[in-house]
C-alpha positions in Angstrom: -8.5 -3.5 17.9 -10.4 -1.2 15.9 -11.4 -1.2 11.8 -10.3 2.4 11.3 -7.1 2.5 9.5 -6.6 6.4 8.9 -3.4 6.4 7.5 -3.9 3.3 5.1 -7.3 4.9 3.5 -4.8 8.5 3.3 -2.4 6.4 1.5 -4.2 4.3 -1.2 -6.6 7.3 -2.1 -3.0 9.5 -2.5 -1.5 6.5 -4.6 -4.0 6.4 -6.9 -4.5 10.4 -7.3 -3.2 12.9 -10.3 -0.3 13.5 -7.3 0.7 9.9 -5.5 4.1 11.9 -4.8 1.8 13.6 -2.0 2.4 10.4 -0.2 6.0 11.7 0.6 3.9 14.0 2.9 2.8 10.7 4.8 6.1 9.4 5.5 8.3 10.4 9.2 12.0 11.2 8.8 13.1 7.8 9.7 10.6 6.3 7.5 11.6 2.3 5.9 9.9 0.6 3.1 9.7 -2.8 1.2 7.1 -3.2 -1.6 7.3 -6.8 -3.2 5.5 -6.8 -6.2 4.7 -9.9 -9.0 3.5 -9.8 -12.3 3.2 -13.4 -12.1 5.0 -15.6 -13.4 7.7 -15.6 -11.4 8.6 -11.8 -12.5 8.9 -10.0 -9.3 10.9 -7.0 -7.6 11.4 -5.6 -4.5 11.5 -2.1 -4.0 12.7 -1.0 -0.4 14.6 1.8 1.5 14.1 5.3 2.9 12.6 7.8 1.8 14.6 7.8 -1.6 13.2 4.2 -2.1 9.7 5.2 -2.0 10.7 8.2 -4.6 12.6 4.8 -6.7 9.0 3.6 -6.5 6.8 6.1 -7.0 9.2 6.8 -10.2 8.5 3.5 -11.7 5.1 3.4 -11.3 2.0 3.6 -13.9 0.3 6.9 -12.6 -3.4 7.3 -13.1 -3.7 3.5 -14.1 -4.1 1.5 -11.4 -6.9 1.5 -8.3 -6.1 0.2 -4.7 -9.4 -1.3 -3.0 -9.1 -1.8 0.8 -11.0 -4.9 1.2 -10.7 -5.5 4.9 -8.4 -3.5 7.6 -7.6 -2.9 11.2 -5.6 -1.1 13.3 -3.8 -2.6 16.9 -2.0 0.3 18.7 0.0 2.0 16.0 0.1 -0.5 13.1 -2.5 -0.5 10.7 -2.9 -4.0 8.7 -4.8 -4.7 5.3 -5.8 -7.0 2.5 -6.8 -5.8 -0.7 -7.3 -5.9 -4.9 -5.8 -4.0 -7.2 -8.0 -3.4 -10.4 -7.4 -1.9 -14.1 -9.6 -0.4 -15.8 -12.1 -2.0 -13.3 -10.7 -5.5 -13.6 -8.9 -7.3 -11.1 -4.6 -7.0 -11.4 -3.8 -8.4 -7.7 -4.2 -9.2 -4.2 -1.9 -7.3 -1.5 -1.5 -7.1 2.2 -0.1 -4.1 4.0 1.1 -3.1 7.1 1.7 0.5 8.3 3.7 1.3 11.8 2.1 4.7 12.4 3.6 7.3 14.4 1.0 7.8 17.3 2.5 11.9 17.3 2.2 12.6 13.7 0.2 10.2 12.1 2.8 9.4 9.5 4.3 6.2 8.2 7.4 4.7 9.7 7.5 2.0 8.4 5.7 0.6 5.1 5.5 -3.3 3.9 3.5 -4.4 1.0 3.1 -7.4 -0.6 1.4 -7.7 -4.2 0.8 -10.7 -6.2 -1.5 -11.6 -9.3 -1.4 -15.4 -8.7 -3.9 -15.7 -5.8 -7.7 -13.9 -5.8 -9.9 -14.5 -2.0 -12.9 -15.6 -2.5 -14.7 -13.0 0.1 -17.9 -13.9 1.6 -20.1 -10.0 2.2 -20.1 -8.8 5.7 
């Protein structure tokens, strides 16, 4: 197991550039996604698919307004696990976990999941 999550850190920092439709770069030809995401509440949607789901997604999405902060991370063989906040603005939005199955050949994304919710902060101690 290592902490070194390549393809995570390439992601996030893409996603929250002027151009998070680079991530489309990231992604292998058989590529699969699901991205639950809450606003709390009980207001939630899933966005999932192949590559045209992740172009659904990256359609909807608030460009230039959100941050992804990769809290903790590691990689076993080719998947690539995290926790993490989103912020606005510099305040906290949500938690999220994400997994990555990398393509050892490539370094690209086969498959994506990602899990986002509003309704639970971690209490993280400092390494």
């Amino acid at each position: 197991m290592t902490t070194e999550t390549p393809l995570l850190d390439a992601w996030f920092a893409t996603m929250d550039s002027d151009e998070p439709e680079r991530v489309l770069e990231k992604i292998t030809d058989d590529f699969q996604m699901s991205v639950v995401f809450s606003k709390g509440d009980g207001q939630t949607a899933e966005f999932c698919g192949d590559r045209a789901g992740l172009v659904g997604y990256l359609e909807q999405r608030e460009k230039n307004t959100l941050v992804h902060h990769l809290v903790r991370a590691a990689a076993v063989d080719d998947v690539e696990l995290g926790f993490g906040l989103v912020t606005r603005d510099g305040r906290f939005e949500a938690s999220f976990n994400v997994t990555a199955l990398v393509d050892p050949a490539s370094g690209r994304c086969r498959r994506l999941l990602i899990c986002r919710t509003p309704e639970i902060t971690f209490p993280l101690s400092d390494r």
